[in-house]
TORSEFI-801481 format. One record per residue (C-alpha): x, y, z. Coordinates in steps of 0.1 Angstrom, whole numbers, padded with zeros to 4 digits, always signed. Layout:
XYZ...
END
This chain:
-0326-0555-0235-0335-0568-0266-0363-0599-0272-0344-0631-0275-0357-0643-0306-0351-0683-0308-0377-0681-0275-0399-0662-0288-0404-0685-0319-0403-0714-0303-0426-0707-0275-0452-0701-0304-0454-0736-0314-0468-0752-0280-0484-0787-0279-0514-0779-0283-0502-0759-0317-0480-0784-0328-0508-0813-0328-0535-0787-0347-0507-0780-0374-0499-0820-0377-0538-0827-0384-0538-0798-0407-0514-0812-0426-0518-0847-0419-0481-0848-0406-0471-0870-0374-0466-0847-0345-0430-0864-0339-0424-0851-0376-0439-0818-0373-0422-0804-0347-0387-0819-0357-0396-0794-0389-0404-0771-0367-0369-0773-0345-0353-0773-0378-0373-0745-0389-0368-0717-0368-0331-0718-0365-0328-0719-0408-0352-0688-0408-0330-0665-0382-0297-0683-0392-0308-0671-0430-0322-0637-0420-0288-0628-0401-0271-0641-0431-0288-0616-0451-0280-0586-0436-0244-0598-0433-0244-0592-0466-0237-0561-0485-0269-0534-0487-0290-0564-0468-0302-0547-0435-0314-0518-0456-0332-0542-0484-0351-0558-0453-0363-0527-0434-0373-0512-0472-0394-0546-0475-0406-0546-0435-0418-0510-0441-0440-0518-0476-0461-0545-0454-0492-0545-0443-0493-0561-0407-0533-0561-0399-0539-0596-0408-0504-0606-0400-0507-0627-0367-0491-0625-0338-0495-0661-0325-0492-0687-0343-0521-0708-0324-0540-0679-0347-0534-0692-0375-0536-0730-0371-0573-0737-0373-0580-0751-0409-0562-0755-0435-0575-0727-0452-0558-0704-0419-0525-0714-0425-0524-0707-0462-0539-0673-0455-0510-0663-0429-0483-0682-0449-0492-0661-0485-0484-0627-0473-0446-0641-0461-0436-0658-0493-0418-0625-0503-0402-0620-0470-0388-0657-0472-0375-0647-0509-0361-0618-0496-0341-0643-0472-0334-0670-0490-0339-0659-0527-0332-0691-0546-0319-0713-0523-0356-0710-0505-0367-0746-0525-0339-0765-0516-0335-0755-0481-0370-0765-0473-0362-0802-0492-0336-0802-0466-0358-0799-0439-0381-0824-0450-0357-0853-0457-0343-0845-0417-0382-0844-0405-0396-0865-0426-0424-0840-0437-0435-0835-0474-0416-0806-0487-0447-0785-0490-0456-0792-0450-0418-0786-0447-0427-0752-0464-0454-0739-0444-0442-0745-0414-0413-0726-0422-0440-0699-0439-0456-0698-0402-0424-0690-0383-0417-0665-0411-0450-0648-0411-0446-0643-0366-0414-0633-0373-0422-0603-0402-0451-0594-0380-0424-0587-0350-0400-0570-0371-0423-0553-0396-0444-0538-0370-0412-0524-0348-0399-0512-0380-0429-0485-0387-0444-0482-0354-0411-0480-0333-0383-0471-0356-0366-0500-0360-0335-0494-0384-0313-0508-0406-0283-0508-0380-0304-0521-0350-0316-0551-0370-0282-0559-0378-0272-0550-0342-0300-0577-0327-0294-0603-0352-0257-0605-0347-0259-0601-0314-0275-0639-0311-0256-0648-0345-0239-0677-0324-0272-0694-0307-0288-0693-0344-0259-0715-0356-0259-0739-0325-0292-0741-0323-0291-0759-0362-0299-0796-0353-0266-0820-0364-0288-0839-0392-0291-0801-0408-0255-0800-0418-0264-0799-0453-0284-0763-0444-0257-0752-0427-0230-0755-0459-0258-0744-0484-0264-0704-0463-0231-0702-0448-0237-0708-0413-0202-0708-0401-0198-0670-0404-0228-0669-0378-0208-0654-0352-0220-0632-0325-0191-0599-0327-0167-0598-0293-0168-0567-0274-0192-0554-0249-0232-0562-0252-0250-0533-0268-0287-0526-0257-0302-0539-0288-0282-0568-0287-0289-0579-0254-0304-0615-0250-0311-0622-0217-0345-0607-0209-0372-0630-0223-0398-0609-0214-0408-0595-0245-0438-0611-0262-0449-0612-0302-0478-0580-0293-0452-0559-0271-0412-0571-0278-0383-0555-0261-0367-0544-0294-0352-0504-0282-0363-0480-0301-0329-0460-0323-0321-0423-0318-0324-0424-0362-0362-0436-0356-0372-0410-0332-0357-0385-0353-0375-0396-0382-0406-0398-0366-0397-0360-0353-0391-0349-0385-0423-0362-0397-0443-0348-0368-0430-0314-0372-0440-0315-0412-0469-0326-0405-0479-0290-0379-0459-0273-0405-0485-0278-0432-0514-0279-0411-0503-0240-0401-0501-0233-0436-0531-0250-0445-0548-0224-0415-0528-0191-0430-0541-0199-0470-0577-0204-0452-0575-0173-0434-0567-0153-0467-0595-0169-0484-0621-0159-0457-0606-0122-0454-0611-0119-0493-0647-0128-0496-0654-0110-0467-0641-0072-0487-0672-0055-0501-0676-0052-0538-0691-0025-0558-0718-0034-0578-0708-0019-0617-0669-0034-0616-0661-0061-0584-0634-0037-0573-0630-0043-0534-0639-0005-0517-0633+0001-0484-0665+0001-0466-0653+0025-0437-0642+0052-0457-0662+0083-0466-0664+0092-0499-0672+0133-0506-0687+0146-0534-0670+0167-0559-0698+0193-0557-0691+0202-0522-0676+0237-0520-0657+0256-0495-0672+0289-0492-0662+0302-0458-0652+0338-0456-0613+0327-0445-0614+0305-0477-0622+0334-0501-0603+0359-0488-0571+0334-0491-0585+0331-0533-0587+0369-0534-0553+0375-0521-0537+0350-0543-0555+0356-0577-0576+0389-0575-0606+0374-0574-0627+0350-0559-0653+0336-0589-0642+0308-0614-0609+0319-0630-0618+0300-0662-0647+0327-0666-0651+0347-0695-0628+0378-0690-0600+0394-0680-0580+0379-0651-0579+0400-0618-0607+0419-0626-0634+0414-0598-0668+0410-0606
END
């Protein structure tokens, strides 16, 4: 079963997080966390809206698997210290909310700050901080478990319909501007990865499955990787047998040091041998002598 994601936002912002992030930004906590309610729904309402659209799941993973997640955190009470905290975990997510959004990211966040009451820049970050937990979920599924294209469309229409009713009745005006009414969870059975009722997962370990694609992929990978480490080990081999061949000293030529070389001035002269010669051509001296051939000497 898949991690049910409007829980798992929304358990991020605690009391304890929510009175940090007011001080922060000198926000009421009554305001602050009606942004926040308002918040978390826009950001998966908009996300599912963007992979509804044509080539959108794919554009997502292709941004999810370009990011850096190491200073991405994976709570927001990490990231609600200073001032200074929250801009540094909000600036890596500004393209991921673009990529939601694209330019209708500066008027939904005046939305959400007329309904709460926030400035539109508090409105902002706190939209920023659900979006950076959120990118750190996905984006670290997507390259260390193989989350796809297809399963992140899969898990965000399979809670398409909470994301809309979860949209707070004095955000009306966000709901016209991204389309909400065509958030609608498909009919037919539940799928694994788009099942919503185990609330178990957590931001460090969520219960996003793993895709057959993603294991392959990872297969394929693994399986290049011994591929070239076995060739890397052949070209080695090679090398060492070829420095190891001896080399003459007047030309470099490679000899073979275990074979035995004779010398031209070695001569057969056994008894068998000459007698063959003396058969075959009279005689059994040098034929290129001076004199008549076949005449012994």
């Amino acid at each position: 079963m898949a991690v049910h994601l409007l829980s798992l936002l929304k358990e991020q912002f605690t009391p304890t997080v929510v009175d940090q992030l007011s001080s922060a930004l000198n926000e009421s906590s009554a305001n602050t966390l009606k942004a926040i309610n308002g918040s978390i729904p826009t950001l998966l309402g908009g996300l599912t809206r963007r992979v509804q659209a044509s080539g959108g799941p794919s554009a997502i993973i292709s941004y999810l698997d370009k990011g850096d997640y190491g200073n991405t955190p994976y709570d927001v009470s990490q990231a609600v210290d200073t001032m200074q905290t929250i801009t540094e975990a909000t600036t890596a997510d500004e393209g991921f909310l673009d990529h939601i959004f694209g330019d209708k990211l500066t008027r939904t966040t005046e939305l959400i700050s007329v309904y709460s009451g926030t400035k539109p820049q508090s409105a902002k970050t706190i939209l920023g901080l659900a979006g950076s937990v959120l990118m750190g979920v996905l984006g670290r599924q997507e390259q260390e478990k193989g989350l796809t294209a297809d399963s992140l469309k899969s898990l965000l229409l399979g809670q398409a319909t909470e994301f809309r009713k979860a949209l707070p009745t004095g955000l009306d005006g966000i709901g016209s501007l991204l389309g909400f009414d065509e958030l609608v969870t498909p009919a037919g059975p539940q799928t694994e990865v788009q099942g919503a009722d185990n609330l178990s997962g957590t931001p460090v370990n969520p219960n996003i499955p793993k895709s057959t694609e993603g294991d392959r992929r990872k297969e394929n990978v693994r399986w290049l990787r011994w591929a070239l480490i076995a060739i890397a080990v052949l070209v080695l081999a090679l090398l060492i047998q070829k420095c190891s061949q001896n080399e003459n000293s007047t030309d470099g030529v490679s000899t073979d040091s275990t074979s035995r070389v004779e010398s031209n001035e070695v001569e057969d002269t056994s008894a068998a041998t000459k007698k063959s010669i003396q058969d075959a051509n009279g005689q059994t001296s040098d034929s290129t002598a001076s004199g008549p051939l076949g005449v012994k000497k």
